[in-house]
Backbone bond lengths (Angstrom), bond angles and torsions (degrees), N, CA, C in turn:
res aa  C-N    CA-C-N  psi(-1)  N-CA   C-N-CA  omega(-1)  CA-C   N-CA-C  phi
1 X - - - 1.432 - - 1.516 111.46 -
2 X 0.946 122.57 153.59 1.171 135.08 167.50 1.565 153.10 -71.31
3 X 1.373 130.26 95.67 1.497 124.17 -146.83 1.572 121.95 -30.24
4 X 1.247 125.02 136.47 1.810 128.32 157.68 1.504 108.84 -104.52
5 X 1.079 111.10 135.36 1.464 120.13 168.88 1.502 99.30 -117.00
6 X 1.767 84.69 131.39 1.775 115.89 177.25 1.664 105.96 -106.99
7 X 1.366 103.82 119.05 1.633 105.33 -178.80 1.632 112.24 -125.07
8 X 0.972 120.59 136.57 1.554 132.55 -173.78 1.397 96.23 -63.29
9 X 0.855 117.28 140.75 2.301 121.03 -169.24 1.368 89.89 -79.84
10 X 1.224 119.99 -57.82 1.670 117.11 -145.83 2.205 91.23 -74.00
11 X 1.221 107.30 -17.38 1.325 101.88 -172.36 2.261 99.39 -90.06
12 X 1.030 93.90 -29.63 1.281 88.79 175.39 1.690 108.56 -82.73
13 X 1.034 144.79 -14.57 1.505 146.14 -144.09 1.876 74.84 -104.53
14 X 1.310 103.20 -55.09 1.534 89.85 -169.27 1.586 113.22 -87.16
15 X 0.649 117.70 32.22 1.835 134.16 171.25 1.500 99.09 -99.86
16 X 0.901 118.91 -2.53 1.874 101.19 164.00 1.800 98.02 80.17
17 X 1.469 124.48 -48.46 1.564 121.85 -176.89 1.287 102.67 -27.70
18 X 1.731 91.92 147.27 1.594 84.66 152.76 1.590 108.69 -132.59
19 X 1.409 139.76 162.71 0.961 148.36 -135.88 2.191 88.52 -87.67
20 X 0.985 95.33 -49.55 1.934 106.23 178.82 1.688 95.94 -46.09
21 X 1.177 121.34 -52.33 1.764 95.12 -160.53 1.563 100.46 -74.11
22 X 1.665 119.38 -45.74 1.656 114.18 -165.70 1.512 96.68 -57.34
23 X 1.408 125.37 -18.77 1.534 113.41 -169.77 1.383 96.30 -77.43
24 X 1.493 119.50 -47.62 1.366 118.00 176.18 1.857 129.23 -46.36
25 X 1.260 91.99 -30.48 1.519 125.81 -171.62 1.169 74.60 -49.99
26 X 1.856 84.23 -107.21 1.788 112.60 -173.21 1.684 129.37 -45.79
27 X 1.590 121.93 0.38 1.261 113.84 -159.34 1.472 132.23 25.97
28 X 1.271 107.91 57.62 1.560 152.91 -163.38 1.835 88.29 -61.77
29 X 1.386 109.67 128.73 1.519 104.52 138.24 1.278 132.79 -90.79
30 X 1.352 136.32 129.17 1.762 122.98 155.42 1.287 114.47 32.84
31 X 1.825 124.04 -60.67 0.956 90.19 -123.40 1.949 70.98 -132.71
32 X 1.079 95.06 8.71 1.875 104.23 160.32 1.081 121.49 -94.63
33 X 1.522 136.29 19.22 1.397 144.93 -133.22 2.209 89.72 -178.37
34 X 1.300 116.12 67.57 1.115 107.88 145.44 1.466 161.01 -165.44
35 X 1.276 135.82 -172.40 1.612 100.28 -140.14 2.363 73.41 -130.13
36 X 1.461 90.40 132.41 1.723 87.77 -167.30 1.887 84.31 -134.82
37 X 1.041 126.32 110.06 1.375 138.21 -175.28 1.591 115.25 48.37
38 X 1.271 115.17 -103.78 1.353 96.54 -179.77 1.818 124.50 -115.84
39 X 1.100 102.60 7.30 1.676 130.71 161.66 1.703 96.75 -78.89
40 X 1.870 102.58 150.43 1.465 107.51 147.81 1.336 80.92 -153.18
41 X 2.190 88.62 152.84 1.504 110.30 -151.81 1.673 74.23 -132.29
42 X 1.790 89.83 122.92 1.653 101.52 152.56 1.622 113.36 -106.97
43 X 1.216 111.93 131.31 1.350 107.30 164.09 1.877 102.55 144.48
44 X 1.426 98.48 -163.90 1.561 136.96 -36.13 1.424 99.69 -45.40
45 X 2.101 82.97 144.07 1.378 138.00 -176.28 1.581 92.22 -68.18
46 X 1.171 156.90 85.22 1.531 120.58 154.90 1.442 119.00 -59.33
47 X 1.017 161.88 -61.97 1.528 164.38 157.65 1.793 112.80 -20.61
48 X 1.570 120.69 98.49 1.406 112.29 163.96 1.812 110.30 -40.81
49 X 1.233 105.47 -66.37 1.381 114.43 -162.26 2.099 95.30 -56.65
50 X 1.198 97.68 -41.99 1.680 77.80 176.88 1.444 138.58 -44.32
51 X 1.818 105.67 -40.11 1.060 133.14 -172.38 1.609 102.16 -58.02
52 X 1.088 104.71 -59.82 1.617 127.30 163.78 1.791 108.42 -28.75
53 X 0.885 100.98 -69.21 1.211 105.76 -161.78 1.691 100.11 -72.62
54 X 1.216 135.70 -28.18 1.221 132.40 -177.70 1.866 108.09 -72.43
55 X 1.628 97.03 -38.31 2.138 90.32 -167.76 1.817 72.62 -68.47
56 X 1.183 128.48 -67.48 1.319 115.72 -151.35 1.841 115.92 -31.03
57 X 1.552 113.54 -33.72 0.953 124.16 177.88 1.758 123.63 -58.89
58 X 1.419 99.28 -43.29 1.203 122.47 170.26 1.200 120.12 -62.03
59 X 1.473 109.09 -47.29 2.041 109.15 -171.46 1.537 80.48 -63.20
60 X 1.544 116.85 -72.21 1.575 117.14 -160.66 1.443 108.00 -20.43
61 X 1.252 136.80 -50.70 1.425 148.96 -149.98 1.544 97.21 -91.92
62 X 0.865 109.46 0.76 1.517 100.17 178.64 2.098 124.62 104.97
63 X 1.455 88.77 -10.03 1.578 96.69 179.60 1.276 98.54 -83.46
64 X 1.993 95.40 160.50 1.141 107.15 -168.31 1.632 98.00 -120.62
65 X 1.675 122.55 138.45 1.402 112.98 174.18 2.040 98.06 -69.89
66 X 1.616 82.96 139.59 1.891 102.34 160.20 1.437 81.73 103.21
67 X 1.745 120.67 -60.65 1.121 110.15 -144.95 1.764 119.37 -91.34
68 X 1.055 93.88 -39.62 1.705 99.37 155.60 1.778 124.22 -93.17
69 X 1.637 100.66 -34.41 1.799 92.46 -174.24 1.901 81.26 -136.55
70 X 1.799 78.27 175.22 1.737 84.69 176.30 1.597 84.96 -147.54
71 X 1.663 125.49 -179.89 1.445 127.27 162.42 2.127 96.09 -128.38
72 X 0.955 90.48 137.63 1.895 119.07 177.94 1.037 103.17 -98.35
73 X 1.588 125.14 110.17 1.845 114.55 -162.59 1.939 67.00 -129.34
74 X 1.715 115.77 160.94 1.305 138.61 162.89 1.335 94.66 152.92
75 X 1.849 92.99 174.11 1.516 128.17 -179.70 1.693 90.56 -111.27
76 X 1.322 96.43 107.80 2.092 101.45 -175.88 1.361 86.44 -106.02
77 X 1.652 124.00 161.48 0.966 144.13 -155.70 1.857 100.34 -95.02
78 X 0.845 146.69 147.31 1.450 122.47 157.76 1.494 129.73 -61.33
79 X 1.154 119.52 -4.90 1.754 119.77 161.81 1.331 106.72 -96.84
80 X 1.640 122.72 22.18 1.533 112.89 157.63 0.960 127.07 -101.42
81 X 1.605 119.97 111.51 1.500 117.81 172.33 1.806 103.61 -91.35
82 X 1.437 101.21 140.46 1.650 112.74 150.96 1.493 107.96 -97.52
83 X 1.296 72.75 136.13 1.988 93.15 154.13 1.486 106.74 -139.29
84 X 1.638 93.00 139.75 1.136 112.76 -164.74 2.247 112.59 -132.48
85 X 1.779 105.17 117.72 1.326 91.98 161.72 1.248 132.22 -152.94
86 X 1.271 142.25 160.33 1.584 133.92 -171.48 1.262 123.05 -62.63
87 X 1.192 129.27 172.85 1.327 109.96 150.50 1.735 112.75 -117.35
């Protein structure tokens, strides 16, 4: 399966990104691109090298891996749902 990256909102909002280029990046659909309380979930990543190129984007900006974003790489079953939330 293909990587998801989970990013803390308030850590991405102040990262300067904006949601238009990673869509450009990744050629993101709707519904690979979203922001559900205080998490936003990009993915699935299909592209290794994309994935790459996006945390790189992130450290640059000031994020930190673990502590603001993480990436969720596996082969999930199709009766697996995640749920995911901050505290």
């Amino acid at each position: 399966g293909a990587p998801t990256l989970f990013i803390i909102r308030s850590a991405y909002e102040r990262s300067g990104l904006s949601r238009r280029d990673i869509d450009g990046r990744l050629g993101l659909t709707p519904d690979e691109f979203r922001v559900d309380g205080n998490l936003i979930v990009i993915g699935p990543i299909a592209a290794e090298d994309s994935l790459a190129d996006v945390i790189e984007e992130l450290e640059a900006s000031g994020l930190v891996y673990f502590e603001d974003f993480f990436e969720l790489s596996g082969n999930w079953p199709d009766w697996l749902r995640l749920i995911c939330t901050t505290s």
